[in-house]
Backbone as JSON Lines, residues from 0, in Angstrom:
{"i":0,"aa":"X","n":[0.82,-1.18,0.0],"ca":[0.0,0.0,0.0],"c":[0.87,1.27,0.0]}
{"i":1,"aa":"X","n":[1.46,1.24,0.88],"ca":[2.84,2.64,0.76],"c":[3.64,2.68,-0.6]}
{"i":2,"aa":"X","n":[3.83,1.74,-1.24],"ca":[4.37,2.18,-2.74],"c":[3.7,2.55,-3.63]}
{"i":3,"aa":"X","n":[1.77,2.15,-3.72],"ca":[1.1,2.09,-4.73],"c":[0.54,4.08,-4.25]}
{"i":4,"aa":"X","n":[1.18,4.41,-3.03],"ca":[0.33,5.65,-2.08],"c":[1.41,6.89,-3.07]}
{"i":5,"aa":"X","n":[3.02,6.24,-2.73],"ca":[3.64,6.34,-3.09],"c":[3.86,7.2,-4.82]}
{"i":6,"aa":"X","n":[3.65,5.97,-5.61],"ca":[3.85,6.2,-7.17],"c":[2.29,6.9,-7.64]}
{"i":7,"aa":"X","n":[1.32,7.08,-6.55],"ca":[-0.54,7.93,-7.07],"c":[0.12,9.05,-7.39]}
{"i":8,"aa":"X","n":[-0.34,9.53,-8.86],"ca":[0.07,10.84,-9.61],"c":[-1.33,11.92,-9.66]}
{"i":9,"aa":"X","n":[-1.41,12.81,-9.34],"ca":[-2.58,13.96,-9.32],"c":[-2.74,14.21,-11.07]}
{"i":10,"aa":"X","n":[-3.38,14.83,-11.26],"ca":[-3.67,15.73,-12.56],"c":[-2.67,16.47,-13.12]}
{"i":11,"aa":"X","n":[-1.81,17.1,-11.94],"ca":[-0.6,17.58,-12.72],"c":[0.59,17.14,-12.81]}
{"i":12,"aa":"X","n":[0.7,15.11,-12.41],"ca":[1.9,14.72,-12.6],"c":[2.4,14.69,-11.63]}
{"i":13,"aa":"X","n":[2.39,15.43,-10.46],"ca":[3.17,15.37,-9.44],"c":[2.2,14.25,-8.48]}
{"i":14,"aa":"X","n":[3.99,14.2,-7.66],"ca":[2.88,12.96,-6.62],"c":[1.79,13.13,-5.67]}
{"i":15,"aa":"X","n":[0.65,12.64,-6.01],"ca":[0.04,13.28,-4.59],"c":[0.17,13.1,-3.41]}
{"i":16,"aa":"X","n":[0.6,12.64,-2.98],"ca":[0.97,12.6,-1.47],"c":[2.62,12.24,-0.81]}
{"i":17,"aa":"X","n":[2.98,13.42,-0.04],"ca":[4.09,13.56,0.33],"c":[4.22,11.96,1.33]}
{"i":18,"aa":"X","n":[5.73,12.23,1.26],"ca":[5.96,10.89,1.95],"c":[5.29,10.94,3.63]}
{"i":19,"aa":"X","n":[5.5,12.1,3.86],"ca":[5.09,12.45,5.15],"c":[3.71,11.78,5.9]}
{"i":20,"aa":"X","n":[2.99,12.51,4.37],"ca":[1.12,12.16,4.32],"c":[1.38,10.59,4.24]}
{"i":21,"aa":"X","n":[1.69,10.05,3.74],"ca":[1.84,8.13,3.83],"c":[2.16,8.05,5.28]}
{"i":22,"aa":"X","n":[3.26,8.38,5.44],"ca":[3.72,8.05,6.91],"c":[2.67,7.72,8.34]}
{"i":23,"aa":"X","n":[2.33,8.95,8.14],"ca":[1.08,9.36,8.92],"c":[0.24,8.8,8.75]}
{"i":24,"aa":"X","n":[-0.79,8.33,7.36],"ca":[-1.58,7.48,6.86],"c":[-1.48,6.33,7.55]}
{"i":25,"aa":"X","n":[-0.35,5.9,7.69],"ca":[0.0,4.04,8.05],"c":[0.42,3.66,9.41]}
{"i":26,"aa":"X","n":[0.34,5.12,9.87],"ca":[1.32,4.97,11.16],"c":[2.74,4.45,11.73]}
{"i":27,"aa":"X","n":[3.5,5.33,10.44],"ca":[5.07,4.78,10.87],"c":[5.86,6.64,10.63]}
{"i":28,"aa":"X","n":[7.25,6.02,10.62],"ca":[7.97,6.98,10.41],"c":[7.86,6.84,9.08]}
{"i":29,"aa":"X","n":[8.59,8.38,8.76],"ca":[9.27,8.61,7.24],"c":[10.36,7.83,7.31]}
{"i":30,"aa":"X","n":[11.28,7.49,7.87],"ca":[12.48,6.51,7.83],"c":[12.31,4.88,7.58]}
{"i":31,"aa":"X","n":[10.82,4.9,8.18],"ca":[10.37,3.55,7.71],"c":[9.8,3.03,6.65]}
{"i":32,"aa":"X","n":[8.86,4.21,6.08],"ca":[8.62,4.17,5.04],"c":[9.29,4.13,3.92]}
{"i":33,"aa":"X","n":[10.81,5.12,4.02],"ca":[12.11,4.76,3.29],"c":[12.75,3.68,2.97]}
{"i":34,"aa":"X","n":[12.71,2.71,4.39],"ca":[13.08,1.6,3.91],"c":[12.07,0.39,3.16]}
{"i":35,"aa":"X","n":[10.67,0.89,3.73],"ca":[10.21,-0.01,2.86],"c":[10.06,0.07,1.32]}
{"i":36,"aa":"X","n":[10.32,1.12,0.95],"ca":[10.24,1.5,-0.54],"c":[11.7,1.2,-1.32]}
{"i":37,"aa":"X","n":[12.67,1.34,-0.4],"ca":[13.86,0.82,-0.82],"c":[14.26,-0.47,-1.59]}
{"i":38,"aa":"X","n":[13.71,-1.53,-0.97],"ca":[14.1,-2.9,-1.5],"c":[13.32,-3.23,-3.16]}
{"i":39,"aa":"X","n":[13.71,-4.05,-3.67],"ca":[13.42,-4.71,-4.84],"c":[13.44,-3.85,-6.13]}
{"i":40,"aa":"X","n":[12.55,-3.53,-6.54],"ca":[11.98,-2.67,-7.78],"c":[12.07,-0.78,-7.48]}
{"i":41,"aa":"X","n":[12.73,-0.45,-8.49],"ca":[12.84,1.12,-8.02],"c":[11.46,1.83,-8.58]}
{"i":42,"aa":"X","n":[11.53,2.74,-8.1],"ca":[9.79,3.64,-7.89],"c":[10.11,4.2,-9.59]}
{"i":43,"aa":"X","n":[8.64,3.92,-9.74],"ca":[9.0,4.29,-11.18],"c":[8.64,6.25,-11.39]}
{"i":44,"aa":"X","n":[9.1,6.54,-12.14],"ca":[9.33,8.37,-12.31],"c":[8.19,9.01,-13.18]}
């Protein structure tokens, strides 16, 4: 869920939701959320 929260694009391309807003969403840190996005497949651009 944090990667798919992650790679959600708004209307103008940009991401919608800061890593922060996930964080908070899921109830972790931003540092955790870092690492979970880290492993395997890179975030696509």
């Amino acid at each position: 869920m944090a990667r798919a929260l992650y790679e959600m694009k708004g209307g103008d391309g940009k991401r919608r939701y800061t890593v922060q807003q996930i964080a908070d969403r899921l109830g972790v840190s931003r540092a955790t959320h870092y690492r979970h996005l880290k492993p395997d497949k890179p975030v696509s651009a």
